[in-house]
C-alpha positions in Angstrom: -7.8 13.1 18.1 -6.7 9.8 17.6 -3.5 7.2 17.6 -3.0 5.3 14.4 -2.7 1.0 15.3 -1.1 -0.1 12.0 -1.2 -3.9 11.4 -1.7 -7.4 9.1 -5.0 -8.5 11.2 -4.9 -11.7 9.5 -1.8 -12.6 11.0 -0.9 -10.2 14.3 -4.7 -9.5 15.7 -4.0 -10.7 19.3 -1.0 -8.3 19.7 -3.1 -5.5 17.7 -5.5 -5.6 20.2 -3.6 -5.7 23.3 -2.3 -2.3 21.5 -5.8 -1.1 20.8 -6.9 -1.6 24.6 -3.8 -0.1 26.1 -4.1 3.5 24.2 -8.4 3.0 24.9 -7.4 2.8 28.6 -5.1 5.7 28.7 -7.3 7.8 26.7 -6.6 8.6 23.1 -8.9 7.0 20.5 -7.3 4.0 18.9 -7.8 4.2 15.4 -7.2 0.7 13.7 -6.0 0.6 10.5 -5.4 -3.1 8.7 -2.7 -3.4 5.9 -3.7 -7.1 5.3 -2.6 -8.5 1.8 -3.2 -12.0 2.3 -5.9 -14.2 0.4 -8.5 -13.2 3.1 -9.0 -16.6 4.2 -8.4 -15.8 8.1 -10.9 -13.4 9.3 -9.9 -11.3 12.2 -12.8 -11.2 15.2 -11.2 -7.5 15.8 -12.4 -5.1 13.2 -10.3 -2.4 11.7 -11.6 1.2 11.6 -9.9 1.5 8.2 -9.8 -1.8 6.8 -7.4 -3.0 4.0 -9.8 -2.7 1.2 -10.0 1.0 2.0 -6.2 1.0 2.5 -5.7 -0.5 -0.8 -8.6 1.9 -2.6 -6.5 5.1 -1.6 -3.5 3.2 -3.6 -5.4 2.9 -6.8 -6.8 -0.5 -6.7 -9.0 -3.1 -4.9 -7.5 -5.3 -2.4 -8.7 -8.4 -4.8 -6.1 -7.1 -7.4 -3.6 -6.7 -4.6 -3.9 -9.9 -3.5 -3.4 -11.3 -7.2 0.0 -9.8 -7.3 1.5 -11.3 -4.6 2.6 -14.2 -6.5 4.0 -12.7 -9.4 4.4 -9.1 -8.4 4.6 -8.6 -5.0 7.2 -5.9 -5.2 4.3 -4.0 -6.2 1.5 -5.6 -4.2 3.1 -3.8 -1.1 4.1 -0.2 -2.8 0.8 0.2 -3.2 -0.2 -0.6 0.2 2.3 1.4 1.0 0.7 4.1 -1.3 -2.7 3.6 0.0 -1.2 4.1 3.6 0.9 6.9 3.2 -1.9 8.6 1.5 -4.3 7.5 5.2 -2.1 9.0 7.1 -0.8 12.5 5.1 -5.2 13.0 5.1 -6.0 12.5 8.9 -2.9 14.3 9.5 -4.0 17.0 7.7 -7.7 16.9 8.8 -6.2 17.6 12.6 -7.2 13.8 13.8 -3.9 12.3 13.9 -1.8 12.0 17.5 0.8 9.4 16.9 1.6 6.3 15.3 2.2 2.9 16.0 3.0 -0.2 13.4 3.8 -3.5 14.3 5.2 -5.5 11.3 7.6 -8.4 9.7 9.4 -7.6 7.0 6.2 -6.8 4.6 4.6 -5.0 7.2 7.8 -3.2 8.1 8.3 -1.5 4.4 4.7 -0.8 3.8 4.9 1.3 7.1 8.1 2.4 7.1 7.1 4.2 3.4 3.6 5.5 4.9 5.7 7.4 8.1 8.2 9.0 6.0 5.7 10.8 4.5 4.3 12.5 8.1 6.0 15.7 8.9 9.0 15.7 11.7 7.5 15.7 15.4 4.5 13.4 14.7 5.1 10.9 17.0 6.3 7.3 15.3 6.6 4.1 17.0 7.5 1.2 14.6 7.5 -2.5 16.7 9.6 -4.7 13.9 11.2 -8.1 13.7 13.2 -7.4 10.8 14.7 -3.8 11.6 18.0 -4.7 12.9 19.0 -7.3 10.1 22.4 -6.3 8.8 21.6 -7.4 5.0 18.3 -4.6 4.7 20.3 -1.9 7.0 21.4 0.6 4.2 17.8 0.0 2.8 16.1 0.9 5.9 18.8 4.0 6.8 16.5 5.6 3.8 14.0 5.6 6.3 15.5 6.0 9.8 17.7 8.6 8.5 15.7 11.5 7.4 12.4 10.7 9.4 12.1 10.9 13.5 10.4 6.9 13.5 11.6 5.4 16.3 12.1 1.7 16.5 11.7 -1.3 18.6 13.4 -4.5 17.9 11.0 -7.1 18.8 13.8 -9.8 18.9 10.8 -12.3 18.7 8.1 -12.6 16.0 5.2 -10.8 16.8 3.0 -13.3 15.7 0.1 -14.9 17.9 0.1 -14.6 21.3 2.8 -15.4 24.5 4.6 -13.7 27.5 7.0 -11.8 25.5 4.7 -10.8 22.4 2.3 -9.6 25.2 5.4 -7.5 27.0 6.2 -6.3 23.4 2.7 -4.9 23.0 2.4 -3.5 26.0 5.6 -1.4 26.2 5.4 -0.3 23.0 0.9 1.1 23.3 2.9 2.6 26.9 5.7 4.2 24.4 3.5 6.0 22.1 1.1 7.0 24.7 3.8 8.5 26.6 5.2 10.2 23.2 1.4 11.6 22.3 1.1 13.2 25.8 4.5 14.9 26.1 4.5 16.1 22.6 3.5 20.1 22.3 2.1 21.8 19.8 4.5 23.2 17.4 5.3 26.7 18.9 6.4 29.3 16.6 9.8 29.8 16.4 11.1 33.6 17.8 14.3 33.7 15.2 14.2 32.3 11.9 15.8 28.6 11.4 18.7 28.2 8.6 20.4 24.4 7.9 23.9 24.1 8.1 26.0 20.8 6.9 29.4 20.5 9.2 31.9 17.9 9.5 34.7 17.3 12.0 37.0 19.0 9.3 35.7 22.1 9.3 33.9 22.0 12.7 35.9 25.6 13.3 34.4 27.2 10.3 31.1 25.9 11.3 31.4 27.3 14.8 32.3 30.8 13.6 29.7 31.0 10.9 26.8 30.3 13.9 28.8 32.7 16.5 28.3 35.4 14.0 24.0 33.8 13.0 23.1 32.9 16.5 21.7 36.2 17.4 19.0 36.7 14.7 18.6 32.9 14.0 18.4 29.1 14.9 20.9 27.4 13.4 20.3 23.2 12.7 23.3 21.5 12.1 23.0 18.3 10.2 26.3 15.7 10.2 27.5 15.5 6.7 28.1 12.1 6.9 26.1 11.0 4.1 23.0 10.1 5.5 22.7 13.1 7.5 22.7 15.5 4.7 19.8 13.4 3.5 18.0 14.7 6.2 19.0 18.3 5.4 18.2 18.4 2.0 14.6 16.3 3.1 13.8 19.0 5.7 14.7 21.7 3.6 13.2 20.7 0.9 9.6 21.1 3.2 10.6 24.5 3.2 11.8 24.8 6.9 14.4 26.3 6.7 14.9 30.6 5.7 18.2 29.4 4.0 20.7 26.6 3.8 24.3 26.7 4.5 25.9 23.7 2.7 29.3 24.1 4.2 29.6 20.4 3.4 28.4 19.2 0.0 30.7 16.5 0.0 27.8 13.8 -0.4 27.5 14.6 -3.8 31.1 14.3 -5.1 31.6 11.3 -2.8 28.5 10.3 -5.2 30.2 10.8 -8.0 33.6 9.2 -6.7 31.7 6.2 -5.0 32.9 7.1 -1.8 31.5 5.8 1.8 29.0 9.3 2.5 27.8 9.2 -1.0 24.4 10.9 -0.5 22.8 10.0 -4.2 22.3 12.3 -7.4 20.0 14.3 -6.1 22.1 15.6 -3.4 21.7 19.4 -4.4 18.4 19.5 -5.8 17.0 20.9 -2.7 18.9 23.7 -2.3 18.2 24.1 -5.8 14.6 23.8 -6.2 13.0 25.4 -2.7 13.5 28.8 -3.6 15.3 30.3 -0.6 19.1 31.3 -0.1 21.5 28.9 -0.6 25.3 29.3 0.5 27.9 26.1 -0.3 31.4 26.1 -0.1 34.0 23.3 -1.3 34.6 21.4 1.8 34.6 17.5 1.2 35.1 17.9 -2.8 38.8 17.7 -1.3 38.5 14.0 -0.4 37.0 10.5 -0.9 35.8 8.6 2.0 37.6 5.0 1.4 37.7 3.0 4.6 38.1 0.9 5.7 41.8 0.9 5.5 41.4 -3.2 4.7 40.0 -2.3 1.4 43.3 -1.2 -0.1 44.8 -4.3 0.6 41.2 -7.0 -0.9 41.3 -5.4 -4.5 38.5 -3.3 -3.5 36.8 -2.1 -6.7 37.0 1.7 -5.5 40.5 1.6 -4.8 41.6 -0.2 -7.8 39.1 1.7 -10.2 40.8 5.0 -8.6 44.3 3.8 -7.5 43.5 5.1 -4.4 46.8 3.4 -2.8 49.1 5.5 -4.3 47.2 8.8 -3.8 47.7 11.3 -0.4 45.8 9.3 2.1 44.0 10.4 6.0 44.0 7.3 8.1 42.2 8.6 10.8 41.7 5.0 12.1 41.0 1.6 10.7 37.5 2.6 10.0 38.1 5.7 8.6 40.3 6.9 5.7 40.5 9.8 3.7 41.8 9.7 -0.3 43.4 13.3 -1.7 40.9 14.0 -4.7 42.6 14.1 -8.3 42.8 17.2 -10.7 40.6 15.1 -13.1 38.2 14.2 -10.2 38.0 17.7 -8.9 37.1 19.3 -12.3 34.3 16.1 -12.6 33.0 17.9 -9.4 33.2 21.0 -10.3 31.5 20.5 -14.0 29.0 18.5 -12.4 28.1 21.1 -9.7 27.8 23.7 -11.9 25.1 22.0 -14.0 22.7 21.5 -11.0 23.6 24.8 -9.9 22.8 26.7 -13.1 19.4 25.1 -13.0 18.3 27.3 -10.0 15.6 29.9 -11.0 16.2 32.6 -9.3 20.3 32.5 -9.2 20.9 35.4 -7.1 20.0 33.4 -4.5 23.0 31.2 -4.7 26.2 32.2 -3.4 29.5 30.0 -3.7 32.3 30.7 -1.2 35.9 29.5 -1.8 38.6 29.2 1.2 41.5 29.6 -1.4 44.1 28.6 1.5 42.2 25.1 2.1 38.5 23.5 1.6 39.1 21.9 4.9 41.3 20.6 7.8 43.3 18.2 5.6 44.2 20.5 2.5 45.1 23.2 4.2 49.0 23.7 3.7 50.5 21.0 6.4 47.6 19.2 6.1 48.0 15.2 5.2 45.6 16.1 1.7 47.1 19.3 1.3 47.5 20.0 -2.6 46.3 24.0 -3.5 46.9 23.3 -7.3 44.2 20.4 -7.5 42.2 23.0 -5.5 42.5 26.0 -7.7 41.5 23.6 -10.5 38.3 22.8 -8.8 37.8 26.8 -8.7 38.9 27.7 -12.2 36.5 25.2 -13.4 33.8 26.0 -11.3 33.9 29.5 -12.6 34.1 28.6 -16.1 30.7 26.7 -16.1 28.7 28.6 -13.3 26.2 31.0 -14.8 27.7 34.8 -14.0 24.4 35.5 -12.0 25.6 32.9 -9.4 28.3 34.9 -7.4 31.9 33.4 -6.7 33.6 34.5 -3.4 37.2 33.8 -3.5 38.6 34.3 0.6 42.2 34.1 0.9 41.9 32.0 3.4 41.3 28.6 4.9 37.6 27.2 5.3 38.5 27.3 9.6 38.6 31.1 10.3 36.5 34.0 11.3 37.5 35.0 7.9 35.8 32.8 5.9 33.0 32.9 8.2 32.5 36.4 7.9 32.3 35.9 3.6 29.5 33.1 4.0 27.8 35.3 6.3 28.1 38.3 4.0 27.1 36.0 1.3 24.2 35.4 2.6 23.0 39.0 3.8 23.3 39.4 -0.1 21.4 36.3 -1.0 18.2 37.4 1.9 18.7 41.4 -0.2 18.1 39.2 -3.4 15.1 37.0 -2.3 13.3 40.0 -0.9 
């Protein structure tokens, strides 16, 4: 069993080896991997167990012709790097040699890594030392990583280049961290109940609680914040096939998608549910609102709140971060049209079940609620059923999404859904 050292030799060798000693002291193997792209003009005295040109070779090409991209085409130089090491690491994982993980990087060295991680399953310990991982201006580009994979981070502060006190302290810390990780970690135990995903937000956090009072018995719920990001990380692990079924009280991503709003979780935001086969349970909650905040945007000519003329719409000021826009009857049957053609494209569509709190999708639209509007609502649900294949069911509650009520249908729902998988 070995720890992965991921590095540029040409330009980080003294830290790389302070690394490699470290984990050879505490006993795992250090296994050396170099993701070098440079012209090959500094040799490294440390040699790599995998060197680049075998790195580059399991991305399709030779390090030479990597090397002639940089100029021109470096965009592509490090994707396939990145190729070449993702594919490293997927085969000693699989062959039973990989431990852990460790990368120390700049900003190339940072994306060619961060891509080969994301690829390792969840609990595969991931140390990443960076320079460049808390600059606001790549932050949304690196939440793609950080936010549906378990890497964690160290901020380096300094460049890890050459060799000096901190750089050294840097090293060492961070061969101590993944050590540590590698020992603690156990190996995956198999679970006594069955795990099922559920998405939650504050606004229906009732609904969410009575749906795993009535679960927790015969399974392990996994809740996942639908704040965007986090339902990227429900629909990554349940699209490994985790997961017995998926509760999607919270699809919200996807019509803040469509609406531009702030958890806009990308176009793909159903397609797991959709494509891994197993039982999956949604209800409306979210399609009732657009995330807009902050509350400053209404008055900079913001492009979202002009495009929508949010300002004159039902709003949620939660506080000056976070506000909440009443969705329109046009935006609501977008959603619901939209919806329905991912959903139809399930191929087995027994398996999905649709359940509708007719009294409120959440918190704010039930009736006193600041986004409180039941005809937009029953807009949404007369549309829904009008492009939804019959075989995908429609369970109208008369009642709000926060009750043992509706908790009871979604569990029904998805007794039905396990009867039709079987």
């Amino acid at each position: 069993m070995a720890v992965a050292i991921i590095g540029m030799l040409d330009e980080r060798e003294p830290g790389l080896r302070i690394i490699k000693e470290y984990i050879e002291q505490r006993g795992p193997m250090p296994l050396l991997i170099d993701i070098s792209i440079g012209t090959g003009a500094i040799s490294s005295a440390l040699k790599a167990d995998i060197p680049c040109e075998e790195v580059a070779k399991a991305g399709g090409t030779a390090i030479s012709a990597v090397r002639e991209m940089l100029a021109k085409q470096r965009d592509k130089a490090t994707s396939t790097m990145a190729q070449g090491l993702g594919k490293t690491l997927v085969d000693l994982h699989r062959s039973g040699t990989l431990e852990g993980v460790i990368a120390v990087g700049g900003m190339t060295g940072t994306f060619i890594t961060l891509s080969a991680m994301r690829l390792l399953p969840f609990g595969v310990p991931k140390l990443l030392i960076s320079s460049v991982a808390a600059m606001p201006a790549y932050s949304k580009q690196l939440a793609e990583y950080f936010g549906v994979r378990d890497i964690t981070v160290m901020h380096s502060v300094v460049d890890t280049v050459g060799l000096n006190p901190l750089v050294r302290t840097l090293m060492v810390n961070g061969a101590g961290a993944i050590c540590g990780m590698v020992e603690a970690a156990k190996a995956p135990q198999k679970e006594s109940k069955p795990s099922i995903a559920l998405t939650e937000f504050g606004f229906v956090d009732k609904g969410a609680h009575y749906v795993r009072e009535l679960l927790e018995d015969k399974y392990s719920l996994i809740s996942f914040h639908a704040t965007g990001l986090g339902e990227k990380a429900a629909c990554d692990l349940v699209g490994q096939g985790l997961f017995e079924a998926f509760i999607d009280l919270v699809p919200g991503g996807f019509s803040d998608y469509l609406m531009g709003g702030n958890r806009a979780a990308g176009p793909d935001r159903l397609d797991a549910g959709i494509k891994v086969g197993r039982p999956y349970i949604l209800s409306p909650c979210g399609f009732d609102m657009i995330s807009c905040g902050p509350i400053q945007r209404k008055d900079q000519n913001d492009p979202l709140w002009v495009k929508r003329k949010l300002a004159g719409r039902k709003l949620l000021v939660q506080d000056a971060m976070r506000v909440q826009a009443r969705t329109s009857p046009e935006e609501v049957k977008t959603i619901a049209q939209e919806v329905a053609a991912r959903l139809n494209q399930h191929k087995n569509k027994k398996l999905v079940k649709f359940v509708v709190p007719m009294k409120g999708f959440s918190s704010l639209s039930v009736e006193g609620g600041a986004l409180y509007e039941p005809a937009t609502d029953k807009i949404f649900v007369d549309e829904l059923k009008r492009r939804l294949d019959p075989q995908i069911e429609v369970i109208e509650v008369s009642t709000h999404i926060n009750t043992p009520e509706f908790a009871k249908a979604v569990v029904d729902a998805l007794k039905r859904a396990f009867s039709a998988s079987a």
